[in-house]
ZALO-444610 format. One line per field, with one value per residue: residue in one letter; residue number from 0; x, y, z of N, C-alpha, C, O in turn. Coordinates in pm, whole numbers, plus 50000, padded with zeros to 5 digits. Layout:
# ZALO-444610
residu = c(A_...)
num = c(NUM_...)
n_x = c(X_...)
n_y = c(Y_...)
n_z = c(Z_...)
ca_x = c(X_...)
ca_y = c(Y_...)
ca_z = c(Z_...)
c_x = c(X_...)
c_y = c(Y_...)
c_z = c(Z_...)
o_x = c(X_...)
o_y = c(Y_...)
o_z = c(Z_...)
***
This chain:
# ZALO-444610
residu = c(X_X_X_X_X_X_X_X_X_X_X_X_X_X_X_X_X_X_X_X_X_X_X_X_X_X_X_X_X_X_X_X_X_X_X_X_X_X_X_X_X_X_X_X_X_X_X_X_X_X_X_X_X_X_X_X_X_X_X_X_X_X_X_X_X_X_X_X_X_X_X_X_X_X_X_X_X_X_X_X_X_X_X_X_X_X_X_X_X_X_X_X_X_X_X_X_X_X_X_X_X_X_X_X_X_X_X_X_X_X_X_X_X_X_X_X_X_X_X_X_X_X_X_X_X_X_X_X_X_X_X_X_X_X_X_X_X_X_X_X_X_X_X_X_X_X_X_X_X_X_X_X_X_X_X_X_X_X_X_X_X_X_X_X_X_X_X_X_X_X_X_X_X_X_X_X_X_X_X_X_X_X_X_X_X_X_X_X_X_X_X_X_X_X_X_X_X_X_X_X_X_X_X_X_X_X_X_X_X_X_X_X_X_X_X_X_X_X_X_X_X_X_X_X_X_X_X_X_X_X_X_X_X_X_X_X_X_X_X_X_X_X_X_X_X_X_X_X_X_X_X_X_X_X_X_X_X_X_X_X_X_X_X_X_X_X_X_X_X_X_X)
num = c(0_1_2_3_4_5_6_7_8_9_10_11_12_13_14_15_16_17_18_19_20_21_22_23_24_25_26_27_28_29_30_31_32_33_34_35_36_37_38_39_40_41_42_43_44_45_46_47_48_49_50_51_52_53_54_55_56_57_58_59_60_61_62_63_64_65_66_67_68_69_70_71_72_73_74_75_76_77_78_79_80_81_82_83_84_85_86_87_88_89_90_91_92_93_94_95_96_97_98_99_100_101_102_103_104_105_106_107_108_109_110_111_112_113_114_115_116_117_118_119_120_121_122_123_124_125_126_127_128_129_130_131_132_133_134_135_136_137_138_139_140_141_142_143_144_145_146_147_148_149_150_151_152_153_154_155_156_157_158_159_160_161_162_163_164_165_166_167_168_169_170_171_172_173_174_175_176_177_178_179_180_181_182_183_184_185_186_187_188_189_190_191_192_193_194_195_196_197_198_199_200_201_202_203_204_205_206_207_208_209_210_211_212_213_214_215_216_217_218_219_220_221_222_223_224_225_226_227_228_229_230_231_232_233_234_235_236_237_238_239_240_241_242_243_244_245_246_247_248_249_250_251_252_253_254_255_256_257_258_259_260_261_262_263_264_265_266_267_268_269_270)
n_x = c(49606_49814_50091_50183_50231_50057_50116_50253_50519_50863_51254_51329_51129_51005_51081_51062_50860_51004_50920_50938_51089_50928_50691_50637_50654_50384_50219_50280_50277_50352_50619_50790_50795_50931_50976_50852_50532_50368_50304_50476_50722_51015_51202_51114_51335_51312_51319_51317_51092_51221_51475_51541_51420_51590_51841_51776_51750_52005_52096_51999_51737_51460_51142_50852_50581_50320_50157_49923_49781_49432_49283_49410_49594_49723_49816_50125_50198_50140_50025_50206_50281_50522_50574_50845_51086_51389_51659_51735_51638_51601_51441_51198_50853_50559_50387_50401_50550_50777_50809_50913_50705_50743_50639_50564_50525_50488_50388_50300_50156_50252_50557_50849_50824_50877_50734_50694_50583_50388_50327_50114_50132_49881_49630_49692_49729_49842_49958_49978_50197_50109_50196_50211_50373_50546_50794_50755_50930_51015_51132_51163_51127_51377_51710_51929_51836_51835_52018_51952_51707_51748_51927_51705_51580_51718_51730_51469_51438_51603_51414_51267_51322_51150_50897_50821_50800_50586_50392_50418_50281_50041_49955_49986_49756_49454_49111_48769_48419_48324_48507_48610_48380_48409_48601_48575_48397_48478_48656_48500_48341_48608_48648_48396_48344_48210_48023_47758_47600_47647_47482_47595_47629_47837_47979_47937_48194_48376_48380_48560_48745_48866_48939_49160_49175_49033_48945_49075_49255_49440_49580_49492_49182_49213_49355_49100_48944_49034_49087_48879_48767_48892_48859_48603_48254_48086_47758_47543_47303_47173_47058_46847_46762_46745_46957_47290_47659_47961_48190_48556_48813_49007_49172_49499_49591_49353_49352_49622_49549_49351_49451_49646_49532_49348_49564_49652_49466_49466_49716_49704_49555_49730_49852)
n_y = c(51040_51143_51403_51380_51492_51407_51388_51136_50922_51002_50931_51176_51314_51114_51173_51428_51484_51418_51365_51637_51636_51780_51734_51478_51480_51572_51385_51117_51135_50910_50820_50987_50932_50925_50715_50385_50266_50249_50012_49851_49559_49470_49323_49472_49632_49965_50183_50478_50502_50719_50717_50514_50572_50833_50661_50465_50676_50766_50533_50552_50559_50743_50936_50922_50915_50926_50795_50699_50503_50562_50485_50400_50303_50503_50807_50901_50640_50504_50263_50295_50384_50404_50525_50416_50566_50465_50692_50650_50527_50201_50087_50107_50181_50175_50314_50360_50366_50186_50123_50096_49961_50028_49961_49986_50032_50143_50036_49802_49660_49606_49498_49588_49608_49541_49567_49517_49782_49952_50284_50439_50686_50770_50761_50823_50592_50381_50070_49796_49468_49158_48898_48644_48703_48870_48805_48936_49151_49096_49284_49200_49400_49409_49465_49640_49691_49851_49850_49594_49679_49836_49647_49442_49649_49692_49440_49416_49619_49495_49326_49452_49466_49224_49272_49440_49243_49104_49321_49394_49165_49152_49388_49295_49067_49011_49056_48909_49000_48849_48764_48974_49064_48847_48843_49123_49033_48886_49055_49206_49004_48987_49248_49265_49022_48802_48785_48807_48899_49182_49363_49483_49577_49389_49494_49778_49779_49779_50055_50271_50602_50783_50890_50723_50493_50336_49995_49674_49517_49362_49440_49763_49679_49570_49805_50000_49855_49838_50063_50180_50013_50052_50332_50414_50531_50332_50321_50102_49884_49821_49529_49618_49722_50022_50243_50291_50416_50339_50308_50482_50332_50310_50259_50130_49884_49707_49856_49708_49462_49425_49523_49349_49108_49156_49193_48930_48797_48939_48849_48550_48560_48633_48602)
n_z = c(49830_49857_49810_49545_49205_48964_48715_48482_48646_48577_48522_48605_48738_48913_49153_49317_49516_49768_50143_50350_50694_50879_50763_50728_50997_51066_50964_51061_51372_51547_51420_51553_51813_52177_52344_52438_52445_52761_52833_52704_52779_52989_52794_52538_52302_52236_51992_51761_51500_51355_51346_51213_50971_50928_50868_50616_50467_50441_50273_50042_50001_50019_50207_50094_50148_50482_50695_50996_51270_51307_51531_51835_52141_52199_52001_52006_51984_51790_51510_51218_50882_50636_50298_50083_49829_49594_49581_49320_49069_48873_48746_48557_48481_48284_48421_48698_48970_49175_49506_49861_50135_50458_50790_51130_51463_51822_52016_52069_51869_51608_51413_51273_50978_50627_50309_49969_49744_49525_49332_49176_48940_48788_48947_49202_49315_49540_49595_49733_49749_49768_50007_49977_49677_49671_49920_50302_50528_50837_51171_51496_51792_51940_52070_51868_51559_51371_51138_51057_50943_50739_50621_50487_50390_50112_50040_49975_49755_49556_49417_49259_48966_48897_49003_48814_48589_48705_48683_48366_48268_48325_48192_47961_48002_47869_47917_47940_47916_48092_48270_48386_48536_48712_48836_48963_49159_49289_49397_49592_49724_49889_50019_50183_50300_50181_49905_49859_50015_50036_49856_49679_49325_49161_48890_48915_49057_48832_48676_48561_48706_48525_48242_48131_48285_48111_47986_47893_47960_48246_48366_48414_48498_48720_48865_48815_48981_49245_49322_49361_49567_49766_49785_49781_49822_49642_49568_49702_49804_50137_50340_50454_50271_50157_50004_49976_50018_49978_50237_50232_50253_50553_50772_50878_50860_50749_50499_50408_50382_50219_50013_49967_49936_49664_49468_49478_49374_49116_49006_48989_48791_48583_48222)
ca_x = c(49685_49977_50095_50308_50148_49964_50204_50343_50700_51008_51349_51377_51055_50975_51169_51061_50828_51028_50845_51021_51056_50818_50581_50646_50599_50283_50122_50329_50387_50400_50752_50887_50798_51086_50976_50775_50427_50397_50288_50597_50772_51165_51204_51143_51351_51280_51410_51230_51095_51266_51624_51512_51413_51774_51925_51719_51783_52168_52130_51937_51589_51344_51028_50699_50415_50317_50041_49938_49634_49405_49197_49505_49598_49839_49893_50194_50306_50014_50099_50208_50349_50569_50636_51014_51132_51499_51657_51793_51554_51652_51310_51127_50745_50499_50224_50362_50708_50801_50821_50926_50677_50801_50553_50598_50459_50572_50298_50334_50077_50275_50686_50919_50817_50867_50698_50717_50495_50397_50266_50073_50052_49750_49500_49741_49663_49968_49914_50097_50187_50058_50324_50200_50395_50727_50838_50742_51081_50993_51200_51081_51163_51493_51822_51953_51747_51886_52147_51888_51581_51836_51918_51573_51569_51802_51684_51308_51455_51654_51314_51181_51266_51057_50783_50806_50750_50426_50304_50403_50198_49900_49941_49969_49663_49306_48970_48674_48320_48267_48596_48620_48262_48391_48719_48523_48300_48600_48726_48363_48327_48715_48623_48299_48362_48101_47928_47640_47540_47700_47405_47685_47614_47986_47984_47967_48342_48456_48385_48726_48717_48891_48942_49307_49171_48912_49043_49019_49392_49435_49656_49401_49079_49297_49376_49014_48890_49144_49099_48698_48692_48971_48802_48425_48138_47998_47628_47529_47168_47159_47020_46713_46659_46845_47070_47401_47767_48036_48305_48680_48893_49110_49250_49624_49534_49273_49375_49731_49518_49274_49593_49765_49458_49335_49695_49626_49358_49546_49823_49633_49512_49805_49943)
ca_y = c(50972_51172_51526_51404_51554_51385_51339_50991_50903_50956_50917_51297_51406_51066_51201_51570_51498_51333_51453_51682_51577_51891_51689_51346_51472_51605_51289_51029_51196_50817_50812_51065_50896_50932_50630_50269_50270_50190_49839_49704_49499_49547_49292_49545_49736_50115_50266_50517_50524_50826_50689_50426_50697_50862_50513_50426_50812_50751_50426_50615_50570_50863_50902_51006_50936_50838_50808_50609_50469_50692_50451_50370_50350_50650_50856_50897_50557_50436_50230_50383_50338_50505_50436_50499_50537_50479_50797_50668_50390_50198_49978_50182_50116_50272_50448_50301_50322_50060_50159_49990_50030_50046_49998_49994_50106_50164_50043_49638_49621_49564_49472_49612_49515_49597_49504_49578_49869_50051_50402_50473_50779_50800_50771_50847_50474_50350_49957_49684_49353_49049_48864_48543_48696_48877_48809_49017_49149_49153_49268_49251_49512_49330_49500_49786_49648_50010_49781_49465_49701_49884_49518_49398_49763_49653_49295_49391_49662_49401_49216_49554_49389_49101_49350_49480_49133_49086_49405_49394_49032_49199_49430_49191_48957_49093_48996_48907_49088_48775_48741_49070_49054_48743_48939_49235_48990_48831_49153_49215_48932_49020_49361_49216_48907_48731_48937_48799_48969_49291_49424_49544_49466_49376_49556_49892_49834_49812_50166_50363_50690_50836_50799_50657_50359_50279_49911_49572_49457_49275_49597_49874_49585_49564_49887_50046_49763_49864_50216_50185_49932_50102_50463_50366_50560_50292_50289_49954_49834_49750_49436_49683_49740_50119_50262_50366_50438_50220_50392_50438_50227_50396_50170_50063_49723_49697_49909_49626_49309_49439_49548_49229_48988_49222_49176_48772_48766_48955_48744_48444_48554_48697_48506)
ca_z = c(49933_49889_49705_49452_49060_48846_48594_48465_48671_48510_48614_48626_48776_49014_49331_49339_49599_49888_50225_50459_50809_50936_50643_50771_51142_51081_50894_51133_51471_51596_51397_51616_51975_52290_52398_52375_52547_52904_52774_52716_52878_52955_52695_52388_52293_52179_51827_51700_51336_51305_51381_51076_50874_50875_50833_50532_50351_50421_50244_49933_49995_50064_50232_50003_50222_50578_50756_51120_51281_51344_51636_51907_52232_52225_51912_52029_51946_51752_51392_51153_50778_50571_50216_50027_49711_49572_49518_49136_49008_48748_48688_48482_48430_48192_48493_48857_49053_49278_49653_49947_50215_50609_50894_51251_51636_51927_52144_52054_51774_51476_51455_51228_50854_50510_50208_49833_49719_49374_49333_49043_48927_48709_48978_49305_49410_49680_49566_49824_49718_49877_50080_49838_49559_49777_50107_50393_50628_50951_51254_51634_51852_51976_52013_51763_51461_51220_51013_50987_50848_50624_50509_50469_50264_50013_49962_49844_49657_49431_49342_49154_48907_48920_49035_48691_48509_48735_48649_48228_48233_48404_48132_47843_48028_47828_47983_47830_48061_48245_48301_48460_48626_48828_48907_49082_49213_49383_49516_49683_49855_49991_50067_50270_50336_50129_49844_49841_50148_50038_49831_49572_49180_49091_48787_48968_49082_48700_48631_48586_48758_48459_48071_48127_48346_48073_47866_47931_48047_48371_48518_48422_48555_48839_48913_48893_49157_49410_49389_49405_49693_49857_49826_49807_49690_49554_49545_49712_49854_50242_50367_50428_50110_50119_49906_50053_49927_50072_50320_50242_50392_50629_50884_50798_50906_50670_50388_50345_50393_50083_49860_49932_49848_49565_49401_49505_49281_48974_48999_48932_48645_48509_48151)
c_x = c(49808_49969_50178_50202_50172_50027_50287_50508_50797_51113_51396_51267_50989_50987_51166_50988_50859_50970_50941_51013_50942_50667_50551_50606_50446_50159_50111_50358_50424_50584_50864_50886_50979_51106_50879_50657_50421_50358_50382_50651_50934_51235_51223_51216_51316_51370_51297_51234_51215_51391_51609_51507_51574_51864_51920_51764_51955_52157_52061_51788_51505_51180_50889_50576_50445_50162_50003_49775_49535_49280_49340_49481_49664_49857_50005_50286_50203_50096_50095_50306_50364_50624_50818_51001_51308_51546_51727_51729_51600_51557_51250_50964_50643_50428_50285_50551_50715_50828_50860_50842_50729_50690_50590_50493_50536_50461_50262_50226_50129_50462_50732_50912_50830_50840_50746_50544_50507_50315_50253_50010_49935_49629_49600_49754_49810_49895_50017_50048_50176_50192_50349_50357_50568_50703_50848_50847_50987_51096_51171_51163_51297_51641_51825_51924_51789_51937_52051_51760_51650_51860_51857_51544_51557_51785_51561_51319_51509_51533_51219_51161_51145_50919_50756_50791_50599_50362_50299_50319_50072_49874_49886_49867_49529_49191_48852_48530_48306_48355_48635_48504_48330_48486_48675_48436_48367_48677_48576_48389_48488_48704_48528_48244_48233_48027_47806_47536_47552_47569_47485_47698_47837_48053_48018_48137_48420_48459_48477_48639_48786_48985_49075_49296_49082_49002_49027_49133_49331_49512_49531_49296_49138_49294_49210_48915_48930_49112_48920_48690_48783_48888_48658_48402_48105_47883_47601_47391_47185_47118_46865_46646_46728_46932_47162_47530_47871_48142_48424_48742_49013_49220_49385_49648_49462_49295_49530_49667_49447_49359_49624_49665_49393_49472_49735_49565_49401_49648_49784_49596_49590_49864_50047)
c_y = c(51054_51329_51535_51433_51451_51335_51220_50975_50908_50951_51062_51367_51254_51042_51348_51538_51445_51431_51450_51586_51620_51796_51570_51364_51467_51430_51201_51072_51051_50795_50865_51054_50931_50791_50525_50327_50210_50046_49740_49665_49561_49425_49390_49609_49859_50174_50366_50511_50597_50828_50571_50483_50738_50753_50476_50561_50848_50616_50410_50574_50691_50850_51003_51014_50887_50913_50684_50599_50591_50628_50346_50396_50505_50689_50910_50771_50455_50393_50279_50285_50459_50432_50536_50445_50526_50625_50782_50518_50381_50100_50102_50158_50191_50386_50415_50330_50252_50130_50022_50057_49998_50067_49952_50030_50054_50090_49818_49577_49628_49550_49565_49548_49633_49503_49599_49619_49901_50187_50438_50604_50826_50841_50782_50724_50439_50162_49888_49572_49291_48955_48730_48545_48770_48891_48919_49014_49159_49136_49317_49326_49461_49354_49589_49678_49789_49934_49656_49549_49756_49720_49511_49506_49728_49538_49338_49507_49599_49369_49315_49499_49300_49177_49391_49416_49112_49203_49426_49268_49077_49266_49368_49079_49043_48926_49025_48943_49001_48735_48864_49088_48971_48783_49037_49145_48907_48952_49196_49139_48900_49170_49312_49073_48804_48857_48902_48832_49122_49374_49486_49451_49470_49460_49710_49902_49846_49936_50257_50518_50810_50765_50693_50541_50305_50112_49760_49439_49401_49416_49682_49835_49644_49688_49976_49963_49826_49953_50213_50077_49992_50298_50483_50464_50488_50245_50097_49935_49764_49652_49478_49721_49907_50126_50342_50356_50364_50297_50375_50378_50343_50365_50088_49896_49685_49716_49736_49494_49313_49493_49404_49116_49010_49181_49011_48789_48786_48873_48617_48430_48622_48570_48472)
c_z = c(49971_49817_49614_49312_49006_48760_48599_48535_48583_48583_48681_48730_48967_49163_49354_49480_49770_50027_50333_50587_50903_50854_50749_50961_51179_51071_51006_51254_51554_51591_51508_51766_52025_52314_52377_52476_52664_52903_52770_52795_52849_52841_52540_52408_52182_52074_51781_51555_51313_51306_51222_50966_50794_50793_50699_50447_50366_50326_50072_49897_50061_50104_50152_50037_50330_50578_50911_51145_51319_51513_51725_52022_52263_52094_51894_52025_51846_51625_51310_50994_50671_50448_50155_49856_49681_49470_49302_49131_48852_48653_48637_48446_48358_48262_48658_48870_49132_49439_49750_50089_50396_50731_51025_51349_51708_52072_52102_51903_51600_51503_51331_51108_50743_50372_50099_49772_49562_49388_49211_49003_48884_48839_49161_49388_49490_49661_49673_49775_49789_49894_49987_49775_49597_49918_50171_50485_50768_51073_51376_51653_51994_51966_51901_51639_51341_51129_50969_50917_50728_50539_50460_50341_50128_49980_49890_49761_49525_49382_49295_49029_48825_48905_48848_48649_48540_48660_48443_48267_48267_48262_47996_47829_47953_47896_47928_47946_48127_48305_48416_48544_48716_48910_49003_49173_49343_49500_49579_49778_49938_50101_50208_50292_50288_50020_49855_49912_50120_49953_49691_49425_49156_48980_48783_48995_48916_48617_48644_48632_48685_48340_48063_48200_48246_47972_47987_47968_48207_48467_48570_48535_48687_48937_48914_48978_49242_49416_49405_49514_49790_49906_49837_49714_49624_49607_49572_49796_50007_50244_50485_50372_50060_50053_49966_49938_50033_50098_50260_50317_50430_50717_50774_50731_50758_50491_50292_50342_50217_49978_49841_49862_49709_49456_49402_49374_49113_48929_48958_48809_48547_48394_48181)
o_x = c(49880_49862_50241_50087_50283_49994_50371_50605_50815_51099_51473_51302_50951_50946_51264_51060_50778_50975_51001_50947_50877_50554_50461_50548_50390_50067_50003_50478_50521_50660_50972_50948_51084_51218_50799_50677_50479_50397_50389_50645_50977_51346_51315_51213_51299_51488_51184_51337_51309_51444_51695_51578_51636_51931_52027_51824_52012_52276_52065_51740_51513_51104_50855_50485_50547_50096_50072_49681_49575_49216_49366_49392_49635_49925_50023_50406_50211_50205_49987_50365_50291_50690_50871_50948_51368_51507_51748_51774_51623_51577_51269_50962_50653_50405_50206_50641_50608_50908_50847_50879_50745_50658_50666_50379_50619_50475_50170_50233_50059_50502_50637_50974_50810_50900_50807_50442_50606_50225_50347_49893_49885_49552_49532_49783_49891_49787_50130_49929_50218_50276_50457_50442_50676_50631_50925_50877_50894_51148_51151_51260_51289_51707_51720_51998_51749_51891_52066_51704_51610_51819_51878_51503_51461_51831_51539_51224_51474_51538_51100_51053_51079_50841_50657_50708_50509_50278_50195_50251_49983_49781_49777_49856_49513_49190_48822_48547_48273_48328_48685_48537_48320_48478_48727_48402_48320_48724_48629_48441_48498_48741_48576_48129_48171_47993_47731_47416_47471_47559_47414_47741_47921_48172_48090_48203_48515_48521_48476_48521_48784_49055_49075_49395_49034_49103_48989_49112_49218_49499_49480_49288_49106_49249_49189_48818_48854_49085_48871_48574_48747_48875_48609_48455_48076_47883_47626_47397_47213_47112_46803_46527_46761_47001_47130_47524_47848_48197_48438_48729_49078_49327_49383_49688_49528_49271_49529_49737_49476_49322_49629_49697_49377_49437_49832_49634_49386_49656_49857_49597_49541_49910_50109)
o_y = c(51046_51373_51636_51389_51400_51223_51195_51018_50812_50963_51073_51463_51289_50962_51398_51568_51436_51553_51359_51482_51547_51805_51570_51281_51402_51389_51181_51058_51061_50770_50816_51130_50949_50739_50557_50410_50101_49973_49621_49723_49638_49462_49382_49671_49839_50206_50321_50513_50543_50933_50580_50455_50708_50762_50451_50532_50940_50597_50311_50561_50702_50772_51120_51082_50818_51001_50583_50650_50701_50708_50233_50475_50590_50604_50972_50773_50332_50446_50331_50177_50551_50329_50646_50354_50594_50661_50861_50417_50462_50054_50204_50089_50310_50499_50450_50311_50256_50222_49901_50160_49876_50181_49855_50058_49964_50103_49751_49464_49650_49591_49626_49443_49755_49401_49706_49551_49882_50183_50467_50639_50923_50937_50724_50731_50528_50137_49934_49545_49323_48943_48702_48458_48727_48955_49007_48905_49238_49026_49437_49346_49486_49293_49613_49580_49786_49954_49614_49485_49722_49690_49558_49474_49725_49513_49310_49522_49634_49388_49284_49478_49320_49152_49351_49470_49103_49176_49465_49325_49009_49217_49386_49007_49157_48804_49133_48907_49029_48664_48835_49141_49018_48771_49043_49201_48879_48946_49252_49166_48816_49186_49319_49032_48737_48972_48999_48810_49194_49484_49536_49338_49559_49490_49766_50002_49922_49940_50328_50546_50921_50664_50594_50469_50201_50128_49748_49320_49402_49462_49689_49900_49750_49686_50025_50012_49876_49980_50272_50058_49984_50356_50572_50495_50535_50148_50003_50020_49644_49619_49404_49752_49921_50027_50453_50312_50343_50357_50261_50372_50424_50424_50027_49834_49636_49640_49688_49404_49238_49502_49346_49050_48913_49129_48968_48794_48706_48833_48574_48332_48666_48465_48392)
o_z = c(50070_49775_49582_49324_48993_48721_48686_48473_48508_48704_48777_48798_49079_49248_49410_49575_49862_50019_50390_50590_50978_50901_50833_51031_51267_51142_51062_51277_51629_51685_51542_51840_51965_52311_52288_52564_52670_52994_52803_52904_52763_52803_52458_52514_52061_52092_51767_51488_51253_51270_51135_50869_50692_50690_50643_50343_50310_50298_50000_49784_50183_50046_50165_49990_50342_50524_50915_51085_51357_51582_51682_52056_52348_52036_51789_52050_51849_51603_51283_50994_50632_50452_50174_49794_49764_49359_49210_49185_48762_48541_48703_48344_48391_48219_48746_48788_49192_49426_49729_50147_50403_50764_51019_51312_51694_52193_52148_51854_51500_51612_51283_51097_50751_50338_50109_49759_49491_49472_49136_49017_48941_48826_49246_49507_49465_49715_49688_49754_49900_49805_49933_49792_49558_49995_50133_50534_50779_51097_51395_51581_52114_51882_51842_51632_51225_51017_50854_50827_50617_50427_50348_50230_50051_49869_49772_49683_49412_49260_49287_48974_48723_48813_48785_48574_48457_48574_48389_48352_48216_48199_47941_47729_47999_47909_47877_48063_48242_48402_48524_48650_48830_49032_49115_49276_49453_49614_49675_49886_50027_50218_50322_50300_50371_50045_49861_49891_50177_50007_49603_49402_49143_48984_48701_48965_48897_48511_48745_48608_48738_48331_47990_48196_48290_47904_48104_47991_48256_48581_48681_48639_48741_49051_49025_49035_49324_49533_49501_49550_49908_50014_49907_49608_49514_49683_49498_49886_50003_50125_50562_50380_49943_50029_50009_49823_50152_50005_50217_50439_50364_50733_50666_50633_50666_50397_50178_50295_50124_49861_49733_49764_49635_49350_49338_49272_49020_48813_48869_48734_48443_48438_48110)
***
């Protein structure tokens, strides 16, 4: 998802990779629009990301990934999302850092929001929490909006925290196989809206994609679902009887609806 290494976060090494602006242009060139799409009305008004950006890395957050739609009217103002980290974190967690992620466009298809993110290094996964469990900021495109997303910043950075209690209880939750069968079987029929159509044995998503996801916690569970329904390849039987491998998800849209209800589902079953 991203190019930050491999290696577990610390407080010393979890901010090497903040991404240039030449970086961030490339991924996001939506960020760096002049102007809104000929769509709007004189109602919106126009900010670019990239005036947010600054705002947000004066206010000690940095940007570590973006990325934007890749099926828009204009890639030039198409949606886009960028996540941040705080340049001195003081939540600490054993495999994940807390992020705050930032999405936007310029062309009317999404407003001014920010949720609460984690980035886990082990397996590169970019996890978003479901709105359920913290409140989603959102701010239309209404007047100089720089000082209310910078707010919004700084509120779902306080509830890292918190973030860190969900995620030790996940840790501390153990699952017994049918307990975890019904868990993947739950993120299936979210992935494809019914599994029982999907052709996909359940069991296939519980296979870690390396030795450090292997164990029978509610995080680990957790975490190799998401990254196997989020990146596919998995071997699943058409409704022709074929054997195919199931697409990554790619679409922004898509990718935050299946974090946030995925992270529904853990939460539930967290002690």
């Amino acid at each position: 998802m991203n190019t930050l290494a491999l290696n577990p976060p610390s407080h010393s090494s979890a901010f090497l990779a903040s991404l240039s602006l030449e970086a961030l242009r490339q991924r996001a060139p939506a960020a760096f629009a002049d102007c809104a799409h000929e769509s709007r009305s004189s109602a919106y008004t126009f900010i670019s990301t990239a005036r947010v950006v600054d705002a947000l890395q004066l206010a000690g957050f940095y940007p570590v990934e973006a990325r934007q739609a890749i099926r828009a009217r204009s890639a030039l103002h198409a949606r886009h999302l960028i996540r941040f980290r705080r340049r001195f974190e003081t939540v600490a967690l054993r495999d994940a850092v807390p992020e705050i992620l930032f999405l936007n466009s310029h062309d009317g298809t999404s407003a001014y929001q920010l949720r609460v993110g984690l980035y886990r290094a082990v397996c590169t996964n970019g996890l978003v929490v479901s709105e359920g469990t913290f409140p989603v900021f959102r701010v239309a495109h209404r007047g100089d909006i720089v000082a209310d997303v910078v707010r919004a910043a700084l509120q779902v950075s306080e509830r890292f925290e918190a973030l860190a209690g969900s995620v030790e209880r996940m840790e501390r939750t153990r699952l017994d196989q049918i307990e975890r069968i019904d868990f993947a079987a739950q993120a299936a029929a979210l992935r494809f809206h019914g599994a029982s159509e999907t052709g996909l044995e359940p069991s296939r998503l519980l296979v870690p994609r390396r030795a450090e996801d292997a164990g029978d916690d509610l995080w680990r569970t957790f975490n190799v679902v998401q990254e196997n329904v989020l990146r596919g390849g998995i071997v699943r039987r058409s409704a022709s009887g074929r054997l195919m491998r199931t697409r990554a998800i790619r679409a922004i849209r898509e990718d935050v609806r299946l974090n946030s209800g995925l992270w529904d589902l853990a939460r539930a079953r967290a002690a």
